[in-house]
C-alpha positions in Angstrom: -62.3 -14.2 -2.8 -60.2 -15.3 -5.7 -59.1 -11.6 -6.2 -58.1 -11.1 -2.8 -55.5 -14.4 -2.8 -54.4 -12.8 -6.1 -53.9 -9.5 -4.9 -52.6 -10.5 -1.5 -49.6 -13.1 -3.7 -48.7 -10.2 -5.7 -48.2 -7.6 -2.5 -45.6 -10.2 -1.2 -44.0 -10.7 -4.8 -43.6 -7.4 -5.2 -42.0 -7.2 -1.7 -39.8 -10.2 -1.9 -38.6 -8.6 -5.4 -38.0 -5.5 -3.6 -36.4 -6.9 -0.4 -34.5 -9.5 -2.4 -32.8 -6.3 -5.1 -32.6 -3.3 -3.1 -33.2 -3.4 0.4 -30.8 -6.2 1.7 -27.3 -7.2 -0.2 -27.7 -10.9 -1.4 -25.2 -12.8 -3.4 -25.7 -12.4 -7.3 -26.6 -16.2 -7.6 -29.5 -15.9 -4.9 -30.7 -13.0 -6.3 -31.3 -14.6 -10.1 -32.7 -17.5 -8.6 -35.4 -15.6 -6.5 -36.2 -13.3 -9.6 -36.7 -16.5 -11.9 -38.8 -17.8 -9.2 -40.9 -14.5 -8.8 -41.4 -14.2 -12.3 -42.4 -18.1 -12.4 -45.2 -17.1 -9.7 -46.3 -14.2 -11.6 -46.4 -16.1 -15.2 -48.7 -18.9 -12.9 -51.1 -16.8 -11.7 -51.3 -14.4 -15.4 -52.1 -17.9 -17.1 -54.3 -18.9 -13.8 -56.5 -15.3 -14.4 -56.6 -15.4 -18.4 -58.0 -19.6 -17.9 -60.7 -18.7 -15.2 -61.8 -15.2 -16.6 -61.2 -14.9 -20.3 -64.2 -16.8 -22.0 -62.6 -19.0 -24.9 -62.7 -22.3 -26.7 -61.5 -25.5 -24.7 -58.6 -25.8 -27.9 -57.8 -21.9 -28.1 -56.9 -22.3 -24.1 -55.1 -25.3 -24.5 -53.4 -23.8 -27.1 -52.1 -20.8 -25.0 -51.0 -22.8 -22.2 -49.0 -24.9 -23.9 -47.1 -21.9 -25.4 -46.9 -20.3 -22.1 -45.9 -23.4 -20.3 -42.9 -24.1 -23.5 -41.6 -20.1 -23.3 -41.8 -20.6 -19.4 -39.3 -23.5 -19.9 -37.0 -21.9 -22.1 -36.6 -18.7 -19.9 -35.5 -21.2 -17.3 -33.2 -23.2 -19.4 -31.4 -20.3 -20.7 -31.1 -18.9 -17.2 -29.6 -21.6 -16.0 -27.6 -22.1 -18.9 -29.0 -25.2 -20.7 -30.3 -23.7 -23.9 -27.4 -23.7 -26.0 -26.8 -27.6 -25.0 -30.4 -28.4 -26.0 -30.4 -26.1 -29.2 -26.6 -28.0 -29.7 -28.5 -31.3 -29.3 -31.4 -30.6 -31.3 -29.0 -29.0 -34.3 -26.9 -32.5 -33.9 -29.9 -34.7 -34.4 -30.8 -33.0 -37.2 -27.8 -33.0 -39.5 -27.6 -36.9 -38.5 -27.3 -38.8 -41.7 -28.9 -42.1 -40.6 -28.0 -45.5 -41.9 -24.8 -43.5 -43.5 -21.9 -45.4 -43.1 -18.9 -44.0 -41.0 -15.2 -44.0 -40.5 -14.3 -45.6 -37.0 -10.1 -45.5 -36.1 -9.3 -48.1 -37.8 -10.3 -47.4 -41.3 -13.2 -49.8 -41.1 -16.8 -49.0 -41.8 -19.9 -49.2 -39.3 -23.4 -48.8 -39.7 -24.2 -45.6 -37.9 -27.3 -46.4 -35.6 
């Protein structure tokens, strides 16, 4: 029964990605947004066939969908445009020099917290 929900959600992906790119004209913006969603559905129920059918240890499978679940979230952040700010942030937090003393406008020194 599983099979037939499976195949049955991928028949109206398929047509939804079809409808949605070549049958009717939609708006660029739409069109990304119901592709990322598509693809989201079709990562979901990969990852939901690989845990239920693929016999493996309780840590390999955790393992895998945390990777899946982490790539997942960076193909959303770049598509909507977020992943240079987070790579920005993580590259600023970095290079930090804690404790470090800094210059603020009026040639005075802080403790940089």
């Amino acid at each position: 029964m599983p099979f037939i929900y499976l195949s049955l959600t991928l028949v109206v992906v398929v047509f939804a990605a079809w409808a949605v790119n070549i049958l009717r004209p939609v708006p660029e913006s739409i069109r990304s947004i119901a592709n990322v969603a598509m693809a989201l559905i079709v990562v979901g129920m990969a990852l939901w066939l690989v845990n239920t059918y693929v016999p493996m240890a309780g840590s390999i499978r955790a393992i895998l969908n945390i990777v899946v679940v982490v790539a997942a979230c960076v193909r959303v952040l770049q598509f909507l445009g977020l992943w240079a700010g987070v790579v920005q942030l993580w590259t600023d937090f970095r290079n930090h020099q804690w404790g470090m003393p800094i210059k603020n406008e009026a040639g005075g020194d802080q403790t940089n917290r």
